[in-house]
PyMOL Python script that loads the backbone (N, CA, C, O; Angstrom):
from pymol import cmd

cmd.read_pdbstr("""\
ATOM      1  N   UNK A   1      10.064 -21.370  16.579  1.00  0.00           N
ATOM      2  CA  UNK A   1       8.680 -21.385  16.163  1.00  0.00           C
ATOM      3  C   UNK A   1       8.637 -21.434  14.640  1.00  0.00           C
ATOM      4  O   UNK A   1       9.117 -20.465  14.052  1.00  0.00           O
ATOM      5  N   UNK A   2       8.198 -22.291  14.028  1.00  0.00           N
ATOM      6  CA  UNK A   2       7.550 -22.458  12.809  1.00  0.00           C
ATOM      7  C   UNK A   2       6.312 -22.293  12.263  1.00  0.00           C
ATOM      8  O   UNK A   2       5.304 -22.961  12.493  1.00  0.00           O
ATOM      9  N   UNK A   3       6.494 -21.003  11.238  1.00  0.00           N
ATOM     10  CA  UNK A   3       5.281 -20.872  10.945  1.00  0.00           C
ATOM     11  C   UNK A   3       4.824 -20.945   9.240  1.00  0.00           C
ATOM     12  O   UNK A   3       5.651 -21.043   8.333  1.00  0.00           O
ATOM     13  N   UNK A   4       3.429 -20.879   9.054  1.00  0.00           N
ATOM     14  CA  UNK A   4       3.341 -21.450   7.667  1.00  0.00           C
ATOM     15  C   UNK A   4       2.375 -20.620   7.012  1.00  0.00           C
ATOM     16  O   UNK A   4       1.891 -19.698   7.669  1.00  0.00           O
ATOM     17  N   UNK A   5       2.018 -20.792   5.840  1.00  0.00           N
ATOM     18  CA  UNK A   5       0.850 -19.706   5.126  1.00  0.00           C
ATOM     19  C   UNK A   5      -0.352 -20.914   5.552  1.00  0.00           C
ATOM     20  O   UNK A   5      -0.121 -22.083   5.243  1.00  0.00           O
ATOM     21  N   UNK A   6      -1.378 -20.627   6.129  1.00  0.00           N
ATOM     22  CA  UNK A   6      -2.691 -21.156   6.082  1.00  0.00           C
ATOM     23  C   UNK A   6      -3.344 -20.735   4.119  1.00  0.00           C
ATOM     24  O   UNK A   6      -2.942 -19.947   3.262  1.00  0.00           O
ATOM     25  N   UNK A   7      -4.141 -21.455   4.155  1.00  0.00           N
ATOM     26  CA  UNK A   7      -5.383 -21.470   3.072  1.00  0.00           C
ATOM     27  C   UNK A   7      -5.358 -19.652   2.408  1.00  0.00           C
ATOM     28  O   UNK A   7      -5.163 -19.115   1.318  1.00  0.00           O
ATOM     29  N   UNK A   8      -5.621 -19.291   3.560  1.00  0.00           N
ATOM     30  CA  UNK A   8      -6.911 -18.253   3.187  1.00  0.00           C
ATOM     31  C   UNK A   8      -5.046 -16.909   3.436  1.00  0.00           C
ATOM     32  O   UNK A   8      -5.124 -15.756   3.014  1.00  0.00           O
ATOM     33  N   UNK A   9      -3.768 -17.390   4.083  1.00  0.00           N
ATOM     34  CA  UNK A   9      -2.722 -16.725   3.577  1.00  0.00           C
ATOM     35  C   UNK A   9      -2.500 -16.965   2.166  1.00  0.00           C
ATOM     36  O   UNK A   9      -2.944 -16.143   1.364  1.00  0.00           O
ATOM     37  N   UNK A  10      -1.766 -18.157   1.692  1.00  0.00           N
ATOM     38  CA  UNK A  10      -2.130 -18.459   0.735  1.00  0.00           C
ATOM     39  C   UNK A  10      -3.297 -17.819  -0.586  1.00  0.00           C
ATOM     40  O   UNK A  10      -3.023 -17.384  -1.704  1.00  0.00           O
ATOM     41  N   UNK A  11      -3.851 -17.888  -0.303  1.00  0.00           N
ATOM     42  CA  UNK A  11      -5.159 -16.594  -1.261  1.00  0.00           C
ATOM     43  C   UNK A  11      -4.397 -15.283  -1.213  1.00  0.00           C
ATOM     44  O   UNK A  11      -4.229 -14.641  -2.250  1.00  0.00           O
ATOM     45  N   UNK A  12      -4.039 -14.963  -0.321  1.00  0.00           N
ATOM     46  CA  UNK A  12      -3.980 -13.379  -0.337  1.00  0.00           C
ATOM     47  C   UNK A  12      -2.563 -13.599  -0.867  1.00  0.00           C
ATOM     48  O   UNK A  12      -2.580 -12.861  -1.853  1.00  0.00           O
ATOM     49  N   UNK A  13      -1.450 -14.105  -0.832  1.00  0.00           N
ATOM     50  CA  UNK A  13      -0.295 -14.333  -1.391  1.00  0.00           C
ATOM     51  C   UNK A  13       0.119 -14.689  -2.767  1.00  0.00           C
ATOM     52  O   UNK A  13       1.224 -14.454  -3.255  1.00  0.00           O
ATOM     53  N   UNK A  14      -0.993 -15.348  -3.410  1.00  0.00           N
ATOM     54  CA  UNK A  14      -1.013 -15.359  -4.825  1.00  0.00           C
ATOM     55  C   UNK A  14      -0.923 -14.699  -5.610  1.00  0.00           C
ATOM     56  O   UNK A  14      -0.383 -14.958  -6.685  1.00  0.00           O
ATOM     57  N   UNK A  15      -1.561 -13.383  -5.209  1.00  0.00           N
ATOM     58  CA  UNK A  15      -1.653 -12.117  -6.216  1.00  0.00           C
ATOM     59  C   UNK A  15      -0.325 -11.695  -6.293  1.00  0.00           C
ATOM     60  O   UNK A  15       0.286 -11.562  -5.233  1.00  0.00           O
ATOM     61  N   UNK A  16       0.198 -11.474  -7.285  1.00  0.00           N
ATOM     62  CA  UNK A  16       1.231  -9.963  -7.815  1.00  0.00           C
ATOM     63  C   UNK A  16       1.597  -9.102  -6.784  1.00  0.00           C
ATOM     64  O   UNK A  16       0.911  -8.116  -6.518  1.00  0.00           O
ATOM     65  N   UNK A  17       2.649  -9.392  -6.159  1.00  0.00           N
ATOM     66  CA  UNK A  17       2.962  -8.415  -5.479  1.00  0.00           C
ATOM     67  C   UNK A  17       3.651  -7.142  -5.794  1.00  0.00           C
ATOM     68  O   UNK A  17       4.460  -7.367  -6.694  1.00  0.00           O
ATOM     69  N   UNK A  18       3.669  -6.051  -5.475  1.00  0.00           N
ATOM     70  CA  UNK A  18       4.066  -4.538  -5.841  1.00  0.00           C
ATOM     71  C   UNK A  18       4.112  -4.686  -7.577  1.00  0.00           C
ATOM     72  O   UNK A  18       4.957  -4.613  -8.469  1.00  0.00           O
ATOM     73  N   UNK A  19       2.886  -4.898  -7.462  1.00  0.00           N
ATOM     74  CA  UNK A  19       2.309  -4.530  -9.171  1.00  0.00           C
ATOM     75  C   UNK A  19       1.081  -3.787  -9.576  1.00  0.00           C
ATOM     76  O   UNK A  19      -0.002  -4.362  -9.458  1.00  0.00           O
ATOM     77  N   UNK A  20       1.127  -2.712  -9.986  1.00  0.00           N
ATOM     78  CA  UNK A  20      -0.031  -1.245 -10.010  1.00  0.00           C
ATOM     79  C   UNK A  20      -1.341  -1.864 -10.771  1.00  0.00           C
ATOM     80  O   UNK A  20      -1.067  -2.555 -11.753  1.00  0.00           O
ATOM     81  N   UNK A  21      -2.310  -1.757 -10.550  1.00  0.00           N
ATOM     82  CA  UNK A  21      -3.498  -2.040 -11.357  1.00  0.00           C
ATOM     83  C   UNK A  21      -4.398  -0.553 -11.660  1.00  0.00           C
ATOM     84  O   UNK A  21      -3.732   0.483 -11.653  1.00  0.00           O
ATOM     85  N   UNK A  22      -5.253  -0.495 -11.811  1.00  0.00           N
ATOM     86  CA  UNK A  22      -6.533   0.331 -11.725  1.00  0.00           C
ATOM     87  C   UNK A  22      -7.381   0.625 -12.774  1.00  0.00           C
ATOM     88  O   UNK A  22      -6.764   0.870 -13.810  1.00  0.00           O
ATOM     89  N   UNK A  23      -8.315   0.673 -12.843  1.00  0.00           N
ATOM     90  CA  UNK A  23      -9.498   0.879 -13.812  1.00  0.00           C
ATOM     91  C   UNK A  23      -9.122   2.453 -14.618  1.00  0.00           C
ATOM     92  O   UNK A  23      -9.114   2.671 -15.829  1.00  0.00           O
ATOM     93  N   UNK A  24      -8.771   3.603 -13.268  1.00  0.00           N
ATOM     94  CA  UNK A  24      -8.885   4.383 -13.599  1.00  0.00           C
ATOM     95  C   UNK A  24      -7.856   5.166 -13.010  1.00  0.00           C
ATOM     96  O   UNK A  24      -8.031   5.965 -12.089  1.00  0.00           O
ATOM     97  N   UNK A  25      -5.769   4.677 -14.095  1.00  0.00           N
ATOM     98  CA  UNK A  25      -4.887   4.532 -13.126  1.00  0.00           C
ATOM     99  C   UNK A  25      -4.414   6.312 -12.942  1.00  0.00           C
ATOM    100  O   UNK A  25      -3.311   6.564 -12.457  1.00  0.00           O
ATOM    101  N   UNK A  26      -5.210   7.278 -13.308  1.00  0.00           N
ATOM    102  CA  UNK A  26      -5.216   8.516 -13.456  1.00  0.00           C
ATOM    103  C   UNK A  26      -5.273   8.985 -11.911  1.00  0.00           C
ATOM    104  O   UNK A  26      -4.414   9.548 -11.233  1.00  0.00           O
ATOM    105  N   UNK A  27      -6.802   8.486 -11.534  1.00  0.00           N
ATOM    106  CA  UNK A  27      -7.222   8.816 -10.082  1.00  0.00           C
ATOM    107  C   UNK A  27      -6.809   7.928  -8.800  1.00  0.00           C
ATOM    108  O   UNK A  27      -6.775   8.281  -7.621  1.00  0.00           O
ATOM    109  N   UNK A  28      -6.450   6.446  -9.472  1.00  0.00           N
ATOM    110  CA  UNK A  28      -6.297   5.664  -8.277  1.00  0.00           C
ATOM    111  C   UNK A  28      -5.770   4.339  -8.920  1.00  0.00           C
ATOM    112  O   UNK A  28      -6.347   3.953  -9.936  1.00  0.00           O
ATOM    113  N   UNK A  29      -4.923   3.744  -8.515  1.00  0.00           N
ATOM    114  CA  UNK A  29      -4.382   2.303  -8.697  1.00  0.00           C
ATOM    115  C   UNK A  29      -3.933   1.741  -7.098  1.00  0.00           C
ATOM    116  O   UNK A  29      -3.551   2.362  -6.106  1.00  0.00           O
ATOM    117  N   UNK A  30      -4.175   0.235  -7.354  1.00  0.00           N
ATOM    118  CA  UNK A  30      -3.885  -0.554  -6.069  1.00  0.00           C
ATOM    119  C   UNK A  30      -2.678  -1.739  -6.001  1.00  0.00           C
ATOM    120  O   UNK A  30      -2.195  -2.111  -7.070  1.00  0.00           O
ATOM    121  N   UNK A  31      -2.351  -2.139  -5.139  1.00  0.00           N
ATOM    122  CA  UNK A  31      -1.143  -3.015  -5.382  1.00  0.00           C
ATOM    123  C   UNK A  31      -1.194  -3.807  -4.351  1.00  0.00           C
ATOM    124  O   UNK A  31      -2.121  -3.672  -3.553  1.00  0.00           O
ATOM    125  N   UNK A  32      -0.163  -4.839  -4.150  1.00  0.00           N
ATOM    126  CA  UNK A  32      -0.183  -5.499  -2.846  1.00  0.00           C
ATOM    127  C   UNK A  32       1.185  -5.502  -2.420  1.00  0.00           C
ATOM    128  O   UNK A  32       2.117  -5.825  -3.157  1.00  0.00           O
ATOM    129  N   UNK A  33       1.340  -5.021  -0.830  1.00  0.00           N
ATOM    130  CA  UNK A  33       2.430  -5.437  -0.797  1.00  0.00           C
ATOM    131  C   UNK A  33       2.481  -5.954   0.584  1.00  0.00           C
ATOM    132  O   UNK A  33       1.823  -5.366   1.443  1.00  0.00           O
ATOM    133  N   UNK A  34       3.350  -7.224   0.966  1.00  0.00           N
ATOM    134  CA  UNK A  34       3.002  -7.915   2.154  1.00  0.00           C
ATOM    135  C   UNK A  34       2.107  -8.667   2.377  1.00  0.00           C
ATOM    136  O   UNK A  34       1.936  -9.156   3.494  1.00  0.00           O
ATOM    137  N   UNK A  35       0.907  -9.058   0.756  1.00  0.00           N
ATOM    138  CA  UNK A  35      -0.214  -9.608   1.180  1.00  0.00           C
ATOM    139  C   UNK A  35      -1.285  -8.326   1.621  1.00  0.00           C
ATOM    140  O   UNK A  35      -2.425  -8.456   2.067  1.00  0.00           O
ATOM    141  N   UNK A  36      -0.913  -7.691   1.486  1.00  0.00           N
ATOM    142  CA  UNK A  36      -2.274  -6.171   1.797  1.00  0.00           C
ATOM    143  C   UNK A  36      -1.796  -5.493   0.759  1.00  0.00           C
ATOM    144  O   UNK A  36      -0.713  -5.280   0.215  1.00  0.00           O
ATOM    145  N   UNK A  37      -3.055  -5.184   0.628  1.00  0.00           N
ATOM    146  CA  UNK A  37      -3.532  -4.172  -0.397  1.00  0.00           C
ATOM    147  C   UNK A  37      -3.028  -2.509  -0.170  1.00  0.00           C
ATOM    148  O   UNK A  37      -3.108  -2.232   1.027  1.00  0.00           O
ATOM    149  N   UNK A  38      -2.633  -1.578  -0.837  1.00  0.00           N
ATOM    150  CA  UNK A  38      -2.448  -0.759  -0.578  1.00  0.00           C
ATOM    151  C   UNK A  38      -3.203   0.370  -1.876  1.00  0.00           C
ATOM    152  O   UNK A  38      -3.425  -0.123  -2.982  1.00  0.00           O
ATOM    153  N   UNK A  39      -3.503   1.658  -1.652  1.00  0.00           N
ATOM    154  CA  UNK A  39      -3.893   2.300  -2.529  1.00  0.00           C
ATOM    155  C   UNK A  39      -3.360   3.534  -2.506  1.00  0.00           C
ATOM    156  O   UNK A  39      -3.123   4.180  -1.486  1.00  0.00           O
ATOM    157  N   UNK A  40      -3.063   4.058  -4.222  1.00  0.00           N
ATOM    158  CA  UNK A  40      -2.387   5.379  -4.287  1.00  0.00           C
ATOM    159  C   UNK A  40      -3.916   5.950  -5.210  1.00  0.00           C
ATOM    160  O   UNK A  40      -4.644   5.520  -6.104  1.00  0.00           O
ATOM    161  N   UNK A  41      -3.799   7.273  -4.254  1.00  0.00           N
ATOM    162  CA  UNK A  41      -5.396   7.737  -4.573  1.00  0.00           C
ATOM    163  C   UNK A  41      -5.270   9.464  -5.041  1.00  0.00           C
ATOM    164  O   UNK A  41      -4.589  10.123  -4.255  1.00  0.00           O
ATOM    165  N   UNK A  42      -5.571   9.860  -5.653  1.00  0.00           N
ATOM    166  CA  UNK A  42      -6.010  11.197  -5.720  1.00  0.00           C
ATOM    167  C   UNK A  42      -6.245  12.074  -4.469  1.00  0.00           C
ATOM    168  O   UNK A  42      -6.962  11.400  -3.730  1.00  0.00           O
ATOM    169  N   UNK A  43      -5.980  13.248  -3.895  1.00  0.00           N
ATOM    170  CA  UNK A  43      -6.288  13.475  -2.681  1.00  0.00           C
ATOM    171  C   UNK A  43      -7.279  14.069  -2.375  1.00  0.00           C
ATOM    172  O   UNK A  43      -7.883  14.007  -1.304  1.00  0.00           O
ATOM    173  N   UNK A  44      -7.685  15.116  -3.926  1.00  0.00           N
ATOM    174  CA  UNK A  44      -9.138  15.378  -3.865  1.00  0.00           C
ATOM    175  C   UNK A  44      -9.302  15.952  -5.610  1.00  0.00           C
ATOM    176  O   UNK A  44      -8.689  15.948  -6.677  1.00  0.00           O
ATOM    177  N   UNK A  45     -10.426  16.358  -5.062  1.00  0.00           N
ATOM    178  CA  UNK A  45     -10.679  17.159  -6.873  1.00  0.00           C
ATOM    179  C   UNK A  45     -10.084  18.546  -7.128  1.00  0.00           C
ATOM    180  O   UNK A  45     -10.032  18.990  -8.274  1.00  0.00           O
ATOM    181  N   UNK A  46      -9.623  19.254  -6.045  1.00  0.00           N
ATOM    182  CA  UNK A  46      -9.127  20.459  -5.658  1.00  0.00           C
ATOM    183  C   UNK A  46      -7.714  20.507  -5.848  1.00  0.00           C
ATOM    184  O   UNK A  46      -7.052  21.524  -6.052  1.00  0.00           O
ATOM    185  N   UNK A  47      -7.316  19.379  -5.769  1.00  0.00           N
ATOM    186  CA  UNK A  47      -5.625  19.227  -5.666  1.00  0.00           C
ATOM    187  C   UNK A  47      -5.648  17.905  -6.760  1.00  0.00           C
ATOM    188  O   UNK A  47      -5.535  16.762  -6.316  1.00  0.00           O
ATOM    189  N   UNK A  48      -5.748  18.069  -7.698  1.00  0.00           N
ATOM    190  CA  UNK A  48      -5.665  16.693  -8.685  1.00  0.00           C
ATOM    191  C   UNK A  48      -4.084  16.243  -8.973  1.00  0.00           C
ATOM    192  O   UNK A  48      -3.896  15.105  -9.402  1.00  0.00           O
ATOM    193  N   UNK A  49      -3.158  16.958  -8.784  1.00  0.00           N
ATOM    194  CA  UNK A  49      -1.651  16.332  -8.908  1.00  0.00           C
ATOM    195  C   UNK A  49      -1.204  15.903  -7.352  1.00  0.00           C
ATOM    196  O   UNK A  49      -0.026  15.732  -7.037  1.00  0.00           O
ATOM    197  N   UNK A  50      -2.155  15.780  -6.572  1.00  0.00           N
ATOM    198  CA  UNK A  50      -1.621  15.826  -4.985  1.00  0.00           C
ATOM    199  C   UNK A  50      -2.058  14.198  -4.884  1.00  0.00           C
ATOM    200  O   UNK A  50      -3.247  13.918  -4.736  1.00  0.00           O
ATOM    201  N   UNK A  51      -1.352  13.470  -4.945  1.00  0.00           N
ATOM    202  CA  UNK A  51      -1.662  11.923  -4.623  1.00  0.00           C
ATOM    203  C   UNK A  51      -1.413  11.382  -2.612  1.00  0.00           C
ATOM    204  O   UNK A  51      -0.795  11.931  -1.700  1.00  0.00           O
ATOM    205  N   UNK A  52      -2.222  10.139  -2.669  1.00  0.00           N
ATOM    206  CA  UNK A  52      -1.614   9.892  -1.079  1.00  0.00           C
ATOM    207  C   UNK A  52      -1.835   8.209  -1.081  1.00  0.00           C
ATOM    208  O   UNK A  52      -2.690   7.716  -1.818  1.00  0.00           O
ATOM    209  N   UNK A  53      -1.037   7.411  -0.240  1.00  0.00           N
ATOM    210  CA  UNK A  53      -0.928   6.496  -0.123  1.00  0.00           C
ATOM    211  C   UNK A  53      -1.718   5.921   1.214  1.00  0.00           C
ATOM    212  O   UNK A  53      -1.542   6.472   2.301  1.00  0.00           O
ATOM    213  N   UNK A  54      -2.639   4.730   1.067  1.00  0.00           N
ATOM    214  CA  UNK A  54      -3.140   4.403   2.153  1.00  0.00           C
ATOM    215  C   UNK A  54      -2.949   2.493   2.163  1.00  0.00           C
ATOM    216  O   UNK A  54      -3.364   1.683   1.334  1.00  0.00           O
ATOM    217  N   UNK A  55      -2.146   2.255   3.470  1.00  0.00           N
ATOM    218  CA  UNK A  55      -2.005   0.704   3.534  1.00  0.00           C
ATOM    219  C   UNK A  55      -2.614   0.592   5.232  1.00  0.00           C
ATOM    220  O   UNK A  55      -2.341   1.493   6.025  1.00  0.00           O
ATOM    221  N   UNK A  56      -3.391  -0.525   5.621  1.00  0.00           N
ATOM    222  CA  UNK A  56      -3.341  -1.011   6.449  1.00  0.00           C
ATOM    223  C   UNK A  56      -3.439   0.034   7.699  1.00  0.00           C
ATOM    224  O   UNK A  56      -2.679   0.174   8.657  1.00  0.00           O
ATOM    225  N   UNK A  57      -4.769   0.790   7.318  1.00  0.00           N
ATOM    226  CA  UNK A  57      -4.766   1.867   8.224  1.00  0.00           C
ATOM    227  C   UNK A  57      -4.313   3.121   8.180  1.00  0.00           C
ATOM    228  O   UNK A  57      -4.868   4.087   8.703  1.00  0.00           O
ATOM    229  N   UNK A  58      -3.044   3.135   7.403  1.00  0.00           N
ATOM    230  CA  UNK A  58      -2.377   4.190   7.648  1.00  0.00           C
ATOM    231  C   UNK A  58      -2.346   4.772   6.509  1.00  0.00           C
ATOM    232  O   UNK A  58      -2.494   4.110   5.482  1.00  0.00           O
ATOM    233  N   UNK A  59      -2.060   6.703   6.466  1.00  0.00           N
ATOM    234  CA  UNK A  59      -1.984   7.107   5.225  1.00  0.00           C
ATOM    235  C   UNK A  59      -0.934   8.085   5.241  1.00  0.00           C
ATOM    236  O   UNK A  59      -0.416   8.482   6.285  1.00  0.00           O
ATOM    237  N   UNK A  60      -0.581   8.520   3.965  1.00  0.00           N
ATOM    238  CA  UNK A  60       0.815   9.635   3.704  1.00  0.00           C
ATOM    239  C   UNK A  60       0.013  10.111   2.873  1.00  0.00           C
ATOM    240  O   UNK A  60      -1.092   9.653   2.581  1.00  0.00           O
ATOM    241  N   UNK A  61       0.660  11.298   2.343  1.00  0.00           N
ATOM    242  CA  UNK A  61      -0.163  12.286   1.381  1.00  0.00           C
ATOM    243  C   UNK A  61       1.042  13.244   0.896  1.00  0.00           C
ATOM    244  O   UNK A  61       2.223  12.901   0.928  1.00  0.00           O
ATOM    245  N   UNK A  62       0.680  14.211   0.546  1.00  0.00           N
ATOM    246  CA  UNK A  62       1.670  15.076  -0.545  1.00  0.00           C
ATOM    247  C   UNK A  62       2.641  14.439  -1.476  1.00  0.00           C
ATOM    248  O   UNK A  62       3.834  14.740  -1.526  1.00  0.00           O
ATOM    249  N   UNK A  63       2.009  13.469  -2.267  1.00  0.00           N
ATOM    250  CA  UNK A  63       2.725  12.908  -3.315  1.00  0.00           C
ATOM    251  C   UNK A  63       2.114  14.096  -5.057  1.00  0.00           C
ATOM    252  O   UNK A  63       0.924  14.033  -5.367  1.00  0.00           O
ATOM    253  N   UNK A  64       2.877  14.814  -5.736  1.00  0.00           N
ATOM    254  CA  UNK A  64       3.287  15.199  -6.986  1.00  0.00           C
ATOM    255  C   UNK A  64       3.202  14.584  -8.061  1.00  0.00           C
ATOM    256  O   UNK A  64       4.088  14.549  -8.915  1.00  0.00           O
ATOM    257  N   UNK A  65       1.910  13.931  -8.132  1.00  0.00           N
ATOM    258  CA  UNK A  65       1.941  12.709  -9.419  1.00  0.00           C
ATOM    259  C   UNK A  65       1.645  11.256  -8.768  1.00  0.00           C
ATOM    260  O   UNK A  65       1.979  11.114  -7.592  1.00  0.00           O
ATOM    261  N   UNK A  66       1.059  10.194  -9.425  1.00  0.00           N
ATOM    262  CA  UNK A  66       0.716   9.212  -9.092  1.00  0.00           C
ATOM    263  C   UNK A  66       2.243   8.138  -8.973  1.00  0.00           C
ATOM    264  O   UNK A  66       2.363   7.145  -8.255  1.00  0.00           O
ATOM    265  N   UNK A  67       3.170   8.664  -9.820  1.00  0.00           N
ATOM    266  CA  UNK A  67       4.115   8.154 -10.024  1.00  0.00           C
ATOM    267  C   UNK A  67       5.750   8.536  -8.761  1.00  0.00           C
ATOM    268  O   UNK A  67       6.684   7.845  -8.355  1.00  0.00           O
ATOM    269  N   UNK A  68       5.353   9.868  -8.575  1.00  0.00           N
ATOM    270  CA  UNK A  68       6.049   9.828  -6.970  1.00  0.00           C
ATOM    271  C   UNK A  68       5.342   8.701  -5.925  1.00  0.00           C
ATOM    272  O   UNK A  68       5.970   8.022  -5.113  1.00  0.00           O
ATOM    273  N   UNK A  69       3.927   8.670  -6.139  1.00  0.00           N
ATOM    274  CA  UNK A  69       3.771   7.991  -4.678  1.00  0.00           C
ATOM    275  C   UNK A  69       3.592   6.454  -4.840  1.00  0.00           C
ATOM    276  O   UNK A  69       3.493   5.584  -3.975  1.00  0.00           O
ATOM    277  N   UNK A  70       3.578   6.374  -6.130  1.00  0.00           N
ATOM    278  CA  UNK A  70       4.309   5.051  -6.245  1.00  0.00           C
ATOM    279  C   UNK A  70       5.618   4.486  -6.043  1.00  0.00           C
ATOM    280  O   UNK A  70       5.697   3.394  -5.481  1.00  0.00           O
ATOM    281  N   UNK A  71       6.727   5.129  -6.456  1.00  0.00           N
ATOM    282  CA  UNK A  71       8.036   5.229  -6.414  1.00  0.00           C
ATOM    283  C   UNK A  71       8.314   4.974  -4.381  1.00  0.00           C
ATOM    284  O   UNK A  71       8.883   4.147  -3.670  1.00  0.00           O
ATOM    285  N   UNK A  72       7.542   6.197  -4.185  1.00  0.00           N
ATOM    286  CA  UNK A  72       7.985   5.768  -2.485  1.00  0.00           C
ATOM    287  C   UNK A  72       6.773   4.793  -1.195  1.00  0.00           C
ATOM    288  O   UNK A  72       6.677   4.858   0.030  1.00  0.00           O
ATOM    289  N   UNK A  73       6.036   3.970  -2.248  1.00  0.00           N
ATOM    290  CA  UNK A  73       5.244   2.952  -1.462  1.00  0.00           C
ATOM    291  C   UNK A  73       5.943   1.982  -0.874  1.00  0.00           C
ATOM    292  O   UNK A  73       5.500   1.636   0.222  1.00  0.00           O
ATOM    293  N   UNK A  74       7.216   1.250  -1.388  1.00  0.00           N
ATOM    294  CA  UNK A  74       7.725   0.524  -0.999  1.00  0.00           C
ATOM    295  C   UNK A  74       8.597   0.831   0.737  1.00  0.00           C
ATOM    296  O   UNK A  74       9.000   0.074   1.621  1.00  0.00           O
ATOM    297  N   UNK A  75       8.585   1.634   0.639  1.00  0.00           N
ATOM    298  CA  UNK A  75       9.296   2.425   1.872  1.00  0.00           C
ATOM    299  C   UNK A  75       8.542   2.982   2.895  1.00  0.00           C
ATOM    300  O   UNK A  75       9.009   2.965   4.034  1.00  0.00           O
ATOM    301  N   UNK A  76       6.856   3.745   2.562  1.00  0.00           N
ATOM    302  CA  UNK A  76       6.015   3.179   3.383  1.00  0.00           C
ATOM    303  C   UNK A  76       5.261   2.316   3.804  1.00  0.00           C
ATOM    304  O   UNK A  76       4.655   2.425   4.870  1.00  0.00           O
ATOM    305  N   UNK A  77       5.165   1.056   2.823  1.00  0.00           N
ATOM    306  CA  UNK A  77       4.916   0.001   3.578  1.00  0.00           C
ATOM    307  C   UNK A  77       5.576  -0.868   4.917  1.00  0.00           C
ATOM    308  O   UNK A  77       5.097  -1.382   5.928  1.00  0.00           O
ATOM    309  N   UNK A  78       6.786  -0.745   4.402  1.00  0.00           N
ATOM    310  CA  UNK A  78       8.168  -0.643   5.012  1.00  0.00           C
ATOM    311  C   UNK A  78       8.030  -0.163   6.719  1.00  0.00           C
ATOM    312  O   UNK A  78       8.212  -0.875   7.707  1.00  0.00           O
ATOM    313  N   UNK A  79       7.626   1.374   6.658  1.00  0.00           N
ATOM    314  CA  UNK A  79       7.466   1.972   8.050  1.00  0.00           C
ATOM    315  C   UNK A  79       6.503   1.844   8.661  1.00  0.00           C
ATOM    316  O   UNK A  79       6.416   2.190   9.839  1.00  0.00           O
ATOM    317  N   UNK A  80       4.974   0.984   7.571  1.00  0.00           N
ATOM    318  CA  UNK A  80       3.896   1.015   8.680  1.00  0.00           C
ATOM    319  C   UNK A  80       4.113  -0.477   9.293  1.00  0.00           C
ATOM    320  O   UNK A  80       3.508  -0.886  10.285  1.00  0.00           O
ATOM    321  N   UNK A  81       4.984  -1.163   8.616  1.00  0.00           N
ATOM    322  CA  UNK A  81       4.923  -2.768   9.634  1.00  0.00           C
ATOM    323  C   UNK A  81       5.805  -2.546  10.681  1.00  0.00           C
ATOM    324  O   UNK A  81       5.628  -2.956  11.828  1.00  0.00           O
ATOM    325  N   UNK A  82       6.909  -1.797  10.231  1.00  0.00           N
ATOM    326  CA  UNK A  82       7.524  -1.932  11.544  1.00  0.00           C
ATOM    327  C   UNK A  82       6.810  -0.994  12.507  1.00  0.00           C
ATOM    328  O   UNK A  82       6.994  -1.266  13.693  1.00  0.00           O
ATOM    329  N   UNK A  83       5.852   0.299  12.183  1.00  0.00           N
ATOM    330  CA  UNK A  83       5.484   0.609  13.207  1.00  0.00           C
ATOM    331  C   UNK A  83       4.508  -0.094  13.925  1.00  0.00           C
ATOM    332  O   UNK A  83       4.205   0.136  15.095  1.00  0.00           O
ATOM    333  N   UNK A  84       3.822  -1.308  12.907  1.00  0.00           N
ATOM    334  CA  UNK A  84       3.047  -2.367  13.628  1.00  0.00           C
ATOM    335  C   UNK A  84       3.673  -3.201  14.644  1.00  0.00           C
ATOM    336  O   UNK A  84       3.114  -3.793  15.566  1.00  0.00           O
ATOM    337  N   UNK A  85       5.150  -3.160  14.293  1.00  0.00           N
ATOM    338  CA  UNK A  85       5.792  -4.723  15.035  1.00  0.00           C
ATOM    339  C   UNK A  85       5.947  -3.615  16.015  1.00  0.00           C
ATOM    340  O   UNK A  85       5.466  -4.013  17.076  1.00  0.00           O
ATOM    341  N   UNK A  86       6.384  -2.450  16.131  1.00  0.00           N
ATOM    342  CA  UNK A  86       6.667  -1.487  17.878  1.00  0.00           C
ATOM    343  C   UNK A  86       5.525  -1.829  18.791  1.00  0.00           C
ATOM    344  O   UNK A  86       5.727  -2.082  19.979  1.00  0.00           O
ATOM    345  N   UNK A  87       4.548  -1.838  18.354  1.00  0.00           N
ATOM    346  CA  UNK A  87       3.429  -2.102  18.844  1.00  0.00           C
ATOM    347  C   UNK A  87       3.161  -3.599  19.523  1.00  0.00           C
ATOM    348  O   UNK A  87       2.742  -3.605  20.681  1.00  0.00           O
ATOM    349  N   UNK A  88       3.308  -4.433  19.079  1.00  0.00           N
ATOM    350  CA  UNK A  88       3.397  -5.400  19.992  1.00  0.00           C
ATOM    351  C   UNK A  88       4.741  -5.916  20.844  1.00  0.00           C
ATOM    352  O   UNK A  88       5.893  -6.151  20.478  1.00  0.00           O
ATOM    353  N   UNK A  89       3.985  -5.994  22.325  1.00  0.00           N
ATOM    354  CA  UNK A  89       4.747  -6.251  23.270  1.00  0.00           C
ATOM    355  C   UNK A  89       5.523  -7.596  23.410  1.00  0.00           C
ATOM    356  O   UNK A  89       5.314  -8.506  22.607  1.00  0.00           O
ATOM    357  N   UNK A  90       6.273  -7.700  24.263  1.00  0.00           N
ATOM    358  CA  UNK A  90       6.668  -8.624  25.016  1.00  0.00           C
ATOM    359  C   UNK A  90       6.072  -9.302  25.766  1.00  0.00           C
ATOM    360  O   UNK A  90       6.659 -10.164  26.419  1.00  0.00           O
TER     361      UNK A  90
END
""", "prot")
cmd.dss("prot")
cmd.show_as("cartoon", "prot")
cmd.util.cbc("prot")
cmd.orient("prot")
């Protein structure tokens, strides 16, 4: 089976992949990885060094700095596709 980027893959593939942005990279920066977006966010106002990662549904949390949960995004992006690919059958 051969498969290809459509148009609108293509769009989403252009961007920078696993490269941090944010307006306001204190509380929150976003990245792409896989073509999805992922976000490392603040976890609340109560816990301001407590960061958490959210891709594609899924989220982790107890990150120590914006810069731990950056460091280990690559590795949960990592576990939420393959826990996507468990998911589809045969």
């Amino acid at each position: 089976m051969d498969i290809a980027l459509t148009s609108a893959g293509k769009l989403m593939h252009q961007w920078p992949q696993q490269s941090w942005y944010g307006e306001s990279p204190e509380i929150m920066q976003t990245s792409r990885f896989a073509g999805q977006e992922m976000i490392a966010i603040q976890k609340s106002d109560d816990e301001p060094e407590i960061y958490e990662l959210h891709y594609m549904g899924f989220a982790v949390s107890g990150f120590v700095g914006i810069v731990a949960a950056k460091d280990k995004a690559p590795a949960f992006a990592k576990k939420v596709l393959i826990n996507l690919s468990e998911q589809i059958l045969e």
